[in-house]
N, C-alpha and C positions, 0 to 999 in steps of 0.2 A: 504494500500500500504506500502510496504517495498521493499525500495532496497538495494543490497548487491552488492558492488564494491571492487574489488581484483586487485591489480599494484603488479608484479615482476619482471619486466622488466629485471631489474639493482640491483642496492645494498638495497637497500630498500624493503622493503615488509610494504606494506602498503594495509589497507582496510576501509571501512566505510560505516556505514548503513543511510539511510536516510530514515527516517518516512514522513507518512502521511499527520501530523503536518508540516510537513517543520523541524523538528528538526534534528539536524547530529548528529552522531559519529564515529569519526576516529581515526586511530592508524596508525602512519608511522615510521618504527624503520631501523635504517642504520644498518643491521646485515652483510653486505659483501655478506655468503654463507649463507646456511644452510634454505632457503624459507622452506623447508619439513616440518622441525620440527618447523618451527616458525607460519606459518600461520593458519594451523584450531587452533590451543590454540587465536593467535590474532582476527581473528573471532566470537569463544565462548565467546573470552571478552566482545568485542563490543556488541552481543548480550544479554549479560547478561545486559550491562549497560543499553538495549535499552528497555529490559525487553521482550523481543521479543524470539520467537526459528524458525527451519529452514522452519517448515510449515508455517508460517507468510510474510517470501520472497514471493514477486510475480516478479521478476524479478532481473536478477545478470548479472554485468556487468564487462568484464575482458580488461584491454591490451591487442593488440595482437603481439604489439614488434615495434621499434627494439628492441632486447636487448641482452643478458646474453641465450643461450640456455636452461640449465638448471632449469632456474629462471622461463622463458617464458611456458617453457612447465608444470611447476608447478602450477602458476597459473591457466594455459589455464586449464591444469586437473581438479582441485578443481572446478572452473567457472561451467567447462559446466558439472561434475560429479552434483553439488547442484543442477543443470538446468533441467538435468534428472530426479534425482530421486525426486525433486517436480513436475515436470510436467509446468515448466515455463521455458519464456522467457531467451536468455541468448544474452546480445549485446555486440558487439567487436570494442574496439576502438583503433587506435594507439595510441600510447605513445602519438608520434611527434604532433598532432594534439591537442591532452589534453592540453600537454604543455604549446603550443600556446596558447589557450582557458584560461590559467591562466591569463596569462596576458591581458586579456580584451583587444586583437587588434582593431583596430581602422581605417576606410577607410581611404588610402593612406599613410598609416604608417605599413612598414615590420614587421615583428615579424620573426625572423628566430627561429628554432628549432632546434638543436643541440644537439645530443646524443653519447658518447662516442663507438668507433670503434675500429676495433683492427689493427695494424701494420702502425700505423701515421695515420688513415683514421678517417674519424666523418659519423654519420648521417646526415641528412640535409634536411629540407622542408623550405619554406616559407608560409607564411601565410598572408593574411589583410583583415582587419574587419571580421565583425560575420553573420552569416546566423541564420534564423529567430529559429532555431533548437538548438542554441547555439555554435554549431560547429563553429571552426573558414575558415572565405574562404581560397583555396588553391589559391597560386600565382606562384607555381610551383610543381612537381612532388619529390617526396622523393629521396633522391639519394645518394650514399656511396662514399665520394671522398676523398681526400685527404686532411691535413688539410690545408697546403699554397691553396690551391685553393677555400676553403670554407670561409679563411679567405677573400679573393681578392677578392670573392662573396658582401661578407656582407660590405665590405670598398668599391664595386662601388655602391651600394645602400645601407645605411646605414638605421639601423631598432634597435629595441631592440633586445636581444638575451635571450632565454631560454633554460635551458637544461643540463645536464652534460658535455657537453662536450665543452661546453662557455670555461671553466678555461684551457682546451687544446690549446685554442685560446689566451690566455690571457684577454679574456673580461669578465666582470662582469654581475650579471644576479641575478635577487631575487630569481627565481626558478627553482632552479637544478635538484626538482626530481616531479614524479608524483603526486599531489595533489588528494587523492581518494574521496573527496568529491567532486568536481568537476568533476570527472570522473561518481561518481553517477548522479551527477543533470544533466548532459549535457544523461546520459542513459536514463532518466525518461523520454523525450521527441523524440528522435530517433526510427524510426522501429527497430526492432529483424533482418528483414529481409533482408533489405540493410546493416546490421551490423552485419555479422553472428561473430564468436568468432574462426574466423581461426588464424592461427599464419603467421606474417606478417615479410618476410624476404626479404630485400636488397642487395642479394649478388651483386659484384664487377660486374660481369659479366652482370648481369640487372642492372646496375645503365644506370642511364642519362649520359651523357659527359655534365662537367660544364658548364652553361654560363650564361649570364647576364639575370636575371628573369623581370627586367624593361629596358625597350630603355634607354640611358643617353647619347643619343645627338650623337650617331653614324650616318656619311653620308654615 
């Protein structure tokens, strides 16, 4: 077993293999632009290090956003082009949800997720505790809103925060960006099938209207 995990959401391009062994290797580099020419060289690396080549993958596992257009659809390419032309598996996970899942949530403790947007707006999921799969539980639906109101969210029920777009908010956060070995291990256990490697967009128009993801004492 070999799996091959690809994040380009955002500014980052980041990837990692995960052996058989349980051994990892990851490569996460804050490039801004440029995913194209960054990520097969950062791949090659990883595999060089892992001593591994691409017939060795049995399974590759990509984000499928929110993010960066360009970035998203770069990875999404590379992912499911490996996917093909070895003849494996290829699973799709959100950013938002990885995120989450970094920080080891915990029943009855929020973990909000938050990813940078464009024109004052953020990303936004909640999340709490974990399912048996690694995934973190959803506590509400993903939604594109504004930032005073995603702030007002997270101050009427009050959680940890992950994600870029924490520092939009003013709050602080251990992890701002995708962690791709985390992105592996939580792929090693998830169907292919419930996870296919679509690209997953938020626009304004489908978002949720905010509101309070837990009761706090409304009569």
């Amino acid at each position: 077993m070999a799996i091959l995990a690809i994040d380009t959401c955002e500014s980052y391009c980041s990837s990692a293999v995960l052996l058989a062994s349980g051994e990892m290797f990851s490569s996460a580099d804050a490039i801004g632009r440029g995913h194209a020419e960054h990520l097969i060289p950062q791949l090659e690396g990883l595999m060089k290090q892992a001593s591994i080549s691409y017939t060795d993958i049995t399974r590759v596992a990509v984000t499928t956003g929110p993010g960066t257009f360009t970035g998203l659809r770069i990875g999404l390419s590379v992912a499911r082009g490996i996917a093909l032309a070895q003849n494996i598996p290829c699973v799709g996970l959100t950013a938002l949800s990885v995120l989450a899942a970094q920080a080891h949530p915990k029943d009855g403790e929020p973990v909000y997720s938050l990813m940078k947007g464009r024109g004052g707006q953020v990303f936004l999921q909640a999340f709490v505790g974990l399912e048996a799969d690694g995934l973190p539980k959803m506590l509400g639906e993903p939604m594109n809103i504004d930032e005073p109101d995603a702030l007002q969210m997270i101050e009427d029920n009050p959680g940890r925060v992950v994600g870029s777009g924490a520092a939009l908010l003013g709050l602080s956060t251990e992890h701002d960006y995708v962690d791709p070995a985390i992105l592996a291990r939580i792929a090693h256990n998830v169907s292919p099938e419930a996870y296919p490697p679509e690209p997953t967009y938020y626009r304004q128009a489908d978002a949720a209207k905010a509101k309070r993801l837990i009761p706090i004492g409304d009569s």
